[in-house]
N, C-alpha and C positions, 0 to 999 in steps of 0.2 A: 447864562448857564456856566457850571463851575463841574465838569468830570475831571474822573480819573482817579489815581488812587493817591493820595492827601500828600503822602510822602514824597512822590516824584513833582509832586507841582503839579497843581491845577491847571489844565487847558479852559481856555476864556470861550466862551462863544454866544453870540448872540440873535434871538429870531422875533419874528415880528409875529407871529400867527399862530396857535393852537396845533393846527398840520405842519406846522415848520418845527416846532417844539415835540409832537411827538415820534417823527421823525430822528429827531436828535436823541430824544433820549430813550431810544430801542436799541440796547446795549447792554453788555454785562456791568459797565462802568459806573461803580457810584458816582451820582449826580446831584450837583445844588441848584437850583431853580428859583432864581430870583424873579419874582416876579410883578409889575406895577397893579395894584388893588382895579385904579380906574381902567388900563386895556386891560386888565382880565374879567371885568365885568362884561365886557362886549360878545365873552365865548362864554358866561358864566353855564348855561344849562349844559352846552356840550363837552367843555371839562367838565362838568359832574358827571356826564356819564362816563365820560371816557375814567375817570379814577376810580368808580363806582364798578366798572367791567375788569376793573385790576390793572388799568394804563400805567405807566412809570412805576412796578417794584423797587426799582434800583434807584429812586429818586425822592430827594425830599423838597417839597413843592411848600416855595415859601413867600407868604404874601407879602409886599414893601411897600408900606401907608405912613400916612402922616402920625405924631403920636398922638393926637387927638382921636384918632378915628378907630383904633385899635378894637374895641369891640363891636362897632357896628359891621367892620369888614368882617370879624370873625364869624359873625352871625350870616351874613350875607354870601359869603366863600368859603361854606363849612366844609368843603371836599380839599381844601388847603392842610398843610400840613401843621404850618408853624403861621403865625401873624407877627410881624415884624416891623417895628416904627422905622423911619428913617432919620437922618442919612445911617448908611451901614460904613462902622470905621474896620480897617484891616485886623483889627482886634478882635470884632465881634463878626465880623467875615470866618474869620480861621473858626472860631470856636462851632459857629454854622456846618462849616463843611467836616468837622470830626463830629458834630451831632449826625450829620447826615452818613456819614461811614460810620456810625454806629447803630441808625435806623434800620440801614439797608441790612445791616448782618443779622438783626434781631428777626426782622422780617425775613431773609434767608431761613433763619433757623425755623421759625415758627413754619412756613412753609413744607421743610423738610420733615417736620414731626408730623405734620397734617398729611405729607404723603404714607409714610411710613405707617401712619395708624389708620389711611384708610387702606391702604396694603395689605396690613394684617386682617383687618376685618375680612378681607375678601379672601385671605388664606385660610381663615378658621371657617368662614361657608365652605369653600370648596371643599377644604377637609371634612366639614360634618355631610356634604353632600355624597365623600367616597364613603365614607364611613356606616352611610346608612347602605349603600349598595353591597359595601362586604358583607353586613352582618345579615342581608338578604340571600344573599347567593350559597345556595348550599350543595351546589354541586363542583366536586375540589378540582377538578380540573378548568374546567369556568374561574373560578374564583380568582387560582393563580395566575390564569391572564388578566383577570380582573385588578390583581394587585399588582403585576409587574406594568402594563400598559397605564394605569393612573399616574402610577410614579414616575414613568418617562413623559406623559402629560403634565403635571405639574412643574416637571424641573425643565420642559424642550430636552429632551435627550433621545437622542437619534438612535439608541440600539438601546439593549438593555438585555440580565440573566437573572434565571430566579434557580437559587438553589435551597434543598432542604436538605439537612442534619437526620442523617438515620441512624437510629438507636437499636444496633440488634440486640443487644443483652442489657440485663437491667443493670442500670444506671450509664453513671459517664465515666469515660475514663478507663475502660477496659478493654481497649483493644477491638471492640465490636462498632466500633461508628465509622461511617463515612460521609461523605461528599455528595449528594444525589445535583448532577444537572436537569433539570425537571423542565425549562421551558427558554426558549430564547426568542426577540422582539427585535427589528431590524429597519426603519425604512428606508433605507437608502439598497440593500441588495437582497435578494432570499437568504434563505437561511435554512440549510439544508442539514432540519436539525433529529437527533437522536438523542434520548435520553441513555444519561450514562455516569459512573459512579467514580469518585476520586477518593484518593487518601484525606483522612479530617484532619490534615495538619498544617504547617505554617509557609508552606515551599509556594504554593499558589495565594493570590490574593485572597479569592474567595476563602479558601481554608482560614485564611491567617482570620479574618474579621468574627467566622463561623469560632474559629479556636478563641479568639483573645475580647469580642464582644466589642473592639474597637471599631469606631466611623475611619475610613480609608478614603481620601480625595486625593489623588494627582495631578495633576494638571499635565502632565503628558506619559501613557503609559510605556513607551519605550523608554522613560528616564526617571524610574519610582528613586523614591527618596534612599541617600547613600545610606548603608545599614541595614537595608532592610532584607529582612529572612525570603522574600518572595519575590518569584519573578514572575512577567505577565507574557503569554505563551503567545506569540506572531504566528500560529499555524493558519488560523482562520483567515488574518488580515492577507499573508501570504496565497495563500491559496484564492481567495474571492478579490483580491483586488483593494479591499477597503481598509483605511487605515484608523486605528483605535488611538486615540489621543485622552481628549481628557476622563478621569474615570472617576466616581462615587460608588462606595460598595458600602452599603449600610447593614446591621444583620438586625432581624426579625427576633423578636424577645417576645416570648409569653408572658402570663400574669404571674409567673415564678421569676420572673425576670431572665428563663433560659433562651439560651440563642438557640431556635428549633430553623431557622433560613437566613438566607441572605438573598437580597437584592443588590444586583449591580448594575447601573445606567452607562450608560456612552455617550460619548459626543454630547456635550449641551452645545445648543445650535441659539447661534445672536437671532436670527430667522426662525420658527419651527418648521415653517411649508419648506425651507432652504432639504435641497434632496443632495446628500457632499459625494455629487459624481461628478468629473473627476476627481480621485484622491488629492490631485492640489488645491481643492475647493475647502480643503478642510483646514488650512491653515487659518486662511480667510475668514469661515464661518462657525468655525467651532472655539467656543470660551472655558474659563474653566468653572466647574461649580460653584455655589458661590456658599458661603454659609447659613444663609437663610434657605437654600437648599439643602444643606445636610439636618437643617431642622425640617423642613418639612414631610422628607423622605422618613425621619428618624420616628417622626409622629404617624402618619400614615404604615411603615412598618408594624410598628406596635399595635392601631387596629388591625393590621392586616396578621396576625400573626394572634390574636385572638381570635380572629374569625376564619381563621383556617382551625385552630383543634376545636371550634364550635364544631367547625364544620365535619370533622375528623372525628369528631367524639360522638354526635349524630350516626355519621356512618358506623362503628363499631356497634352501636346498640340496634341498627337495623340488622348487623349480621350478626349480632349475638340474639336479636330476638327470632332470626329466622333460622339459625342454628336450635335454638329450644322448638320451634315448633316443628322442623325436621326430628329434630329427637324424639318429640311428645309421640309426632305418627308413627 
C-alpha cells in the first residue's frame, strides 16, 4: 500500500489479509493498493463485497499479475480497479499513484454532486409539501404561524418574527405605511408577545429588507455589517436572558413582485432539539445561515406570500358579500 498525498512522499506499508487491508485504508488518505492476483484470489468473494458496499473510496485497488495473464485476472477480479502486468518499475509506480490521486478526486467529486442533488430533491418535496399546506389554510392568522414556524423548521432556527407592510393609503410611498409586528416563535424561552406597529423605514432590520426588498444575513446580530443604516434592538435579549446571534430576514413578495412582509429567523442551531439555555450555549450551538438557506426561505416566502392575499382577498369578499346582504335587509 502506497498513502498519502503524492507530493510529500508516499508512506510504504504492507498487509497480509483483506481485514488488515481494510483497516488500513479507512482514511481520508489517497491510497495505492498493490495487490498479488494469486492471494487475492483467496478473499476473492469477500472483496467483492466489501468494494461492492463502497469499501476503499479513497483507494485505487490494483491487481499485479504476470503479463500473460492480464485478462483472465481482469475477468476473474472484476471489483479491481486497474490490472497491472509485472514487475512494476519506479516509473510506472509514480504514474499509478497520480492515477490514483486523480481517481479519488473524481470519485470525491462525483459523490458530492450525488449528495447535493439528492439534497435538492428532498428540498423541492418539502417545499411542495409547505406549499400545498399554505395554499390550504385560509384562516390568516393560522397561516402566519403556519408560514413563520415552516421556515424556522426548514432552516433549524431557534426563534423567528413575521412582520406585514400596512398600506393605509393608496399606493406606496406616502407617508401612510408601517411596520406591523404580527407574530413571534421562540423555543428556547416564552415570548411574551403583543402585536405592534413600527416606522417602514430603514433604522430597523426588518424595515430596511421590507423598504429595500433585499435578503439580510448576519452572522452575529450585535455586529451587523459596517455601513449599515440599521441597528438590531437588545431590549428583548436584555430583558429575557437570551442572546440573538446569527440572523436571516428574508421579505415576503407577491405576484407583483411587492414586499407585502418579512420573515426573520434566529439562532440556526448545528442541533434543532439543542434548547440554547444557558446563553453560553449559544456560542457552542448556534451557526450562521447558510446560502442554501436564504434560498429556501426566499422560495417558501414567495408561496407564502401569495397565500396570505389568497387568503386576504377571500376574506374581504366574505365581508364585502356580508356588507351587501346587510344592506339588501
Amino acid at each position: 500500500i502506497l498513502s498519502g498525498p503524492a507530493a510529500a512522499g508516499a508512506r510504504p506499508q504492507s498487509v497480509a489479509s483483506l481485514a488488515a487491508l481494510q483497516q488500513a485504508v479507512d482514511g481520508p488518505d489517497v491510497t495505492l493498493v498493490l495487490a498479488d492476483a494469486a492471494s487475492m484470489d483467496a478473499e476473492r468473494d469477500d472483496a467483492a463485497a466489501w468494494r461492492k458496499a463502497g469499501g476503499a473510496p479513497n483507494a485505487l485497488l490494483v491487481a499485479v499479475t504476470r503479463p500473460d495473464d492480464g485478462d483472465e485476472v481482469a475477468s476473474r477480479l472484476s471489483f479491481v480497479d486497474e490490472v497491472e502486468p509485472g514487475p512494476l518499475t519506479p516509473a510506472r509506480l509514480r504514474l499509478k499513484l497520480e492515477r490514483a490521486v486523480e481517481l479519488v478526486h473524481s470519485r470525491r467529486a462525483i459523490r458530492q454532486l450525488e449528495t447535493a442533488l439528492g439534497r435538492k430533491g428532498e428540498e423541492l418535496s418539502t417545499l411542495n409539501r409547505i406549499g400545498v399546506a399554505l395554499s390550504a389554510e385560509r384562516d390568516i392568522e393560522k397561516l402566519l404561524e403556519l408560514i413563520l414556524s415552516k421556515s424556522r423548521e426548514i432552516t433549524d432556527a431557534d426563534a423567528g418574527s413575521l412582520y406585514l407592510v400596512r398600506r393605509l393609503g393608496e399606493g406606496k410611498g406616502n407617508g401612510h405605511e408601517q411596520l406591523s409586528f404580527e407574530l413571534a416563535q421562540n423555543d428556547t424561552v416564552d415570548v411574551p408577545f403583543e402585536k405592534s406597529t413600527m416606522p417602514l423605514d430603514e433604522t430597523s432590520i426588518a424595515g430596511y429588507v421590507a423598504v429595500t426588498g433585499r435578503i439580510v444575513n448576519v452572522a452575529d446580530a450585535y455586529r451587523p455589517p459596517p455601513g449599515s443604516p440599521f441597528r438590531i434592538s437588545r431590549a428583548f435579549d436584555e430583558k429575557s436572558g437570551y442572546r440573538s446571534k446569527s440572523m436571516l430576514v428574508v421579505p415576503m413578495r407577491d405576484h407583483e413582485n411587492a414586499v407585502i412582509g418579512v420573515v426573520q429567523l434566529i439562532n440556526k442551531k448545528r442541533s434543532p432539539q439543542a434548547v440554547l439555555r444557558p446563553a453560553s450555549l449559544v456560542d457552542e450551538e448556534v451557526v450562521s445561515f447558510a446560502s442554501v438557506d436564504e434560498d429556501l426561505v426566499s422560495s417558501l416566502a414567495s408561496q407564502a406570500a401569495v397565500a396570505f392575499e389568497n387568503a386576504r382577498l377571500l376574506e374581504d369578499i366574505r365581508e364585502l358579500f356580508d356588507s351587501f346582504v346587510r344592506a339588501s335587509v
